[in-house]
C-alpha positions in Angstrom: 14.5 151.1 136.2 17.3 153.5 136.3 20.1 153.1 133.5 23.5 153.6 134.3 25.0 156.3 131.8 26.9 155.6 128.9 30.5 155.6 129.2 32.1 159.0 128.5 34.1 159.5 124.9 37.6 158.3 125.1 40.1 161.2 124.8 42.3 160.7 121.5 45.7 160.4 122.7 47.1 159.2 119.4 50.5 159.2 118.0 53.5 159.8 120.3 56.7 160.5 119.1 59.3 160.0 121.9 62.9 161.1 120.3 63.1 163.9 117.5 59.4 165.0 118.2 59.1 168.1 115.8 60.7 166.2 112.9 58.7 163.1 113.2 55.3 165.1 113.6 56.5 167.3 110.5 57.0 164.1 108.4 53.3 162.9 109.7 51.5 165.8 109.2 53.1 165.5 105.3 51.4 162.5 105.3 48.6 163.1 106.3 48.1 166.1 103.9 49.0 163.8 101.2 46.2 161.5 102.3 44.1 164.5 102.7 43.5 163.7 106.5 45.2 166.9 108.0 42.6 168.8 109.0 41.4 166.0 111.2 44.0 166.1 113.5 45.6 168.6 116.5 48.9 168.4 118.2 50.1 168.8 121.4 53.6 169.4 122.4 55.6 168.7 126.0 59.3 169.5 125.6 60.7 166.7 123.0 57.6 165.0 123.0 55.1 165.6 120.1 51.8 164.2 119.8 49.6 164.3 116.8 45.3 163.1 117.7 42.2 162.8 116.0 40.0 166.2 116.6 38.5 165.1 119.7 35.0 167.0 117.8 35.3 164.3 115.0 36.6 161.3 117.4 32.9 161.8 119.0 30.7 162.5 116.0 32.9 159.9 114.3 33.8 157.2 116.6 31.4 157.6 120.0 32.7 155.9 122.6 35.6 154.7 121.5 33.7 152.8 118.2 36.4 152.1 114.9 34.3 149.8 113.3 31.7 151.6 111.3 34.6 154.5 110.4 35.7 153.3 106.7 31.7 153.5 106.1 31.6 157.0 108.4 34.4 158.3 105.5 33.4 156.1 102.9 36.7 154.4 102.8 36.8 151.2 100.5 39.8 149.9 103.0 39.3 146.3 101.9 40.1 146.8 98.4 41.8 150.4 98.3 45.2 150.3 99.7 45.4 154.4 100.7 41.7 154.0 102.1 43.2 151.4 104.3 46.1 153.5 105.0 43.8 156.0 105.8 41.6 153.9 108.2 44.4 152.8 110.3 46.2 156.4 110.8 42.8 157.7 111.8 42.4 154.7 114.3 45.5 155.6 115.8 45.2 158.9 116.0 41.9 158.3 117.8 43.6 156.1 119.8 42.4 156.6 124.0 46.5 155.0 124.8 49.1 156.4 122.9 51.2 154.4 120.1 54.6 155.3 121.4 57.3 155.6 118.6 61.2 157.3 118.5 60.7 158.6 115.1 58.5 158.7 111.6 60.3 156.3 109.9 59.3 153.6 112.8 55.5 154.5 112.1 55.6 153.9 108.7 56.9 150.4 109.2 54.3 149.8 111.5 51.6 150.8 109.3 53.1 148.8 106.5 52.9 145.8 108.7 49.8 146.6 109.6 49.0 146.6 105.4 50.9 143.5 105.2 49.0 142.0 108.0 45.4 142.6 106.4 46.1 141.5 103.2 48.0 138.1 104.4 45.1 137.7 106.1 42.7 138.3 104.2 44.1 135.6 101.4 44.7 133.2 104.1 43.0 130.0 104.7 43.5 126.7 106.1 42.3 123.2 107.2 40.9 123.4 110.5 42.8 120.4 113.0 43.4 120.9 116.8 45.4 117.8 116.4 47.6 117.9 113.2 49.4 120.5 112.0 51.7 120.1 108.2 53.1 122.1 106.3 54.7 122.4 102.2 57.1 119.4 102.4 58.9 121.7 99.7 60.0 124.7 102.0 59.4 123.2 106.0 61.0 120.2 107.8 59.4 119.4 111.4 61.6 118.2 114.8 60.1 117.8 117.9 62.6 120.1 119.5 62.7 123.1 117.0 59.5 122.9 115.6 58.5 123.8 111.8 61.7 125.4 110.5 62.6 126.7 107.1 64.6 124.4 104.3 68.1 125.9 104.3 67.9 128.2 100.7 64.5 128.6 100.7 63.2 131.9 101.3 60.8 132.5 104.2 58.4 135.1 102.4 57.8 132.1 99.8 57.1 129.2 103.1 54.8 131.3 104.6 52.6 132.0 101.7 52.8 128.7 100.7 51.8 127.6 104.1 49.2 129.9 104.9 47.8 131.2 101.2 45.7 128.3 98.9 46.9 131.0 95.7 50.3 130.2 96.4 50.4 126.2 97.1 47.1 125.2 95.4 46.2 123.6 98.7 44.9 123.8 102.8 47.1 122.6 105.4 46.3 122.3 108.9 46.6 124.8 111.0 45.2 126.0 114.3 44.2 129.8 114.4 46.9 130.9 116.8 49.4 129.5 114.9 48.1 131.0 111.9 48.4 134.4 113.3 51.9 134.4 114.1 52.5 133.4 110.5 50.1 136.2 109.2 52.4 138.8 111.5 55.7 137.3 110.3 54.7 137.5 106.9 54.1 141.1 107.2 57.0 141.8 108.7 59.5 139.9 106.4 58.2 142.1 103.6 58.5 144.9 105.2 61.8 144.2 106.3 62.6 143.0 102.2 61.9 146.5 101.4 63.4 148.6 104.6 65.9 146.6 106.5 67.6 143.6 104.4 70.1 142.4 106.6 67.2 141.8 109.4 65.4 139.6 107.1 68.5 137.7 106.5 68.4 137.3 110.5 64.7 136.5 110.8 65.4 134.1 107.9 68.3 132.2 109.1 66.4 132.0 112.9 63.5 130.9 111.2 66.2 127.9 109.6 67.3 127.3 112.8 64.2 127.3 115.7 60.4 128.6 115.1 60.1 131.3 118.0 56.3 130.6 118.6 53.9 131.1 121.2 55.2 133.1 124.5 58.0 133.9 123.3 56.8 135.2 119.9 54.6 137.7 121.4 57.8 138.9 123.7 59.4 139.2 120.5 56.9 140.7 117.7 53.5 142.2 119.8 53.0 144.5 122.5 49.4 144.8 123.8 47.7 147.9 124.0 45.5 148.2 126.9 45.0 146.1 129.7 42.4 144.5 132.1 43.0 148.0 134.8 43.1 150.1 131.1 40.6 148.4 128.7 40.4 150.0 125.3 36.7 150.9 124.5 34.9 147.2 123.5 34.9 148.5 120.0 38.3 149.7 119.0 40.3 147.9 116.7 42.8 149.1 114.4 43.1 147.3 111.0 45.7 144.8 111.5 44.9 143.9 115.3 45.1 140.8 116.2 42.2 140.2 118.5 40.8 137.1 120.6 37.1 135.9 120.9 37.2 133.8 124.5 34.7 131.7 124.4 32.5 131.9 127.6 30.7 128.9 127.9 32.3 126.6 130.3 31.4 123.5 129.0 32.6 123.8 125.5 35.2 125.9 125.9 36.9 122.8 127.5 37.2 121.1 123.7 40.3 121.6 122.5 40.4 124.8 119.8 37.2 126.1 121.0 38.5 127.4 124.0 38.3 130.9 122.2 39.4 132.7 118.7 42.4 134.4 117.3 41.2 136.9 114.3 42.8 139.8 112.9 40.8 143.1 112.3 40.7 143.5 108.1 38.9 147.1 108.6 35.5 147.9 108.0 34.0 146.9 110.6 35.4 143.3 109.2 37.3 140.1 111.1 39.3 137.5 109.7 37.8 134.0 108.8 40.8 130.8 108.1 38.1 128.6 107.5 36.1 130.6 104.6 38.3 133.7 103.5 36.0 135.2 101.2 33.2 135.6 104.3 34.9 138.0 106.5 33.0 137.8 110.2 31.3 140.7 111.3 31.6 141.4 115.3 28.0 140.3 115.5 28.6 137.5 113.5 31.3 136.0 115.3 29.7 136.5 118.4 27.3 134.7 117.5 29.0 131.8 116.3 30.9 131.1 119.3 27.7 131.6 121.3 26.4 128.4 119.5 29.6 126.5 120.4 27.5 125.5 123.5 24.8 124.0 120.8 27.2 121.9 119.1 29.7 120.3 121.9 29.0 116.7 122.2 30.4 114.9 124.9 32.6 117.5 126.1 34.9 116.5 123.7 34.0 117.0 120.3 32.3 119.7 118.4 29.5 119.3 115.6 30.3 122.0 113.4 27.3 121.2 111.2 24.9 122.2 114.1 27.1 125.3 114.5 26.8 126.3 111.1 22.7 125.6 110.9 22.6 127.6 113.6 24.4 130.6 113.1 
């Protein structure tokens, strides 16, 4: 039986820098020497354009087709408990990157990889009460109306409601969550630090929206996210960048029609390492999650409920 061949190495289109090219590749370049990354990297210029990519020598003896997941071990890179490793991890994923991350300037990409910081860490210390059904939050910092959704108590500070929400170390409890939700709060906490530190008067504005109406769901991904790759341009099936927020469907027909196992929201820790709400301190791997929503089908009951105690024998 004849094998089709495997699919050809991505090329690394990487970073992108769409307004004051030359200075914003200068000011990454600095960066990347003081990470010691720079000789991993070549640029290519087109008028105002510059792009900076991974070595397209070490994106394939590094990352073959495509593959992020085993580079923190590749580089031995501690990115889950090193903050410059993880630094590291993600620049390297982006400069590897087969669709170019489009930015007007350095100082936008070093928000986003902050975010990206923030978003692995919030993740990783989050964890909640699994409930397709309820959802609650600290009486202490939220109020709930049908019409606006969870919003912020007037003088207290969103950074505080969304730890408290999402992170056990802040409230001393779980609340119920479901994972989709979850990962918009992950994001926004990210980002409302960042913005604490670089843009003050935004917070103030994501602050006093968040007092007034929760943007959630469509419209928060309109708002916050932009997708990189799509079904005519699929990224390779193994790259992530730590700090994705990635989704698990759930193929099986049968108990994908439960409600909240119709799939998975995660986010990409690094390390070849996936969120887990349910049990923080065991990080899926991609194998491992795999596998547990393969044995969905082995627990659905009814076609309405889910036996999680089977699901967890199993897996």
């Amino acid at each position: 039986m004849n094998m089709p061949p495997p699919a050809p190495d991505p090329l690394p289109r990487g970073i992108r820098f769409v307004g004051d090219g030359e200075r914003a590749s200068r000011a990454l370049l600095m960066r990347l020497e003081e990470l010691g990354l720079h000789r991993y990297v070549s640029q290519i210029q087109s008028g105002d354009v510059r792009s900076v990519c991974l070595r397209r020598d070490l994106a394939r003896s590094r990352m073959p087709h495509g593959d992020t997941t085993r580079l923190a071990s590749e580089l031995d890179l501690g990115s889950r408990h090193e903050a410059r490793d993880l630094e590291c991890e993600i620049l390297l994923a982006m400069l590897a990157a087969p669709q170019p991350f489009e930015y007007p300037g350095y100082e936008e990409l070093a928000a986003a990889v902050n975010v990206r910081l923030g978003i692995v860490d919030a993740a990783a210390r989050t964890q909640l009460a699994f409930d397709t059904a309820e959802a609650e939050r600290p009486a202490d910092y939220w109020t709930y109306d049908e019409e606006r959704g969870f919003t912020v108590l007037p003088g207290k500070s969103l950074i505080a409601a969304l730890e408290r929400a999402t992170q056990p170390d802040a409230s001393g409890r779980l609340y119920s969550f479901s994972c989709y939700r979850a990962t918009e709060y992950v994001i926004l906490l990210a980002i409302a630090r960042e913005l604490a530190t670089v843009n003050p008067p935004l917070l103030a504005r994501l602050q006093l929206q968040w007092e007034t109406q929760a943007i959630k769901s469509g419209r928060f991904h309109e708002a916050f996210l932009y997708d990189l790759g799509s079904m005519e341009e699929p990224l390779p099936s193994h790259y992530y960048v730590p700090g994705d927020r990635v989704w698990f469907r759930n193929p099986d027909e049968r108990s994908s029609d439960i409600a909240g196992y119709e799939g998975s929201w995660v986010f990409y820790l690094g390390g070849g390492l996936f969120s887990n709400f349910w049990k923080r301190d065991a990080p899926y791997t991609l194998t491992t999650k795999a596998v547990e929503i393969f044995h969905w089908r082995h627990g659905a009951r009814d076609g309405s409920t889910m036996d999680e105690s089977i699901v967890e024998r199993m897996t």
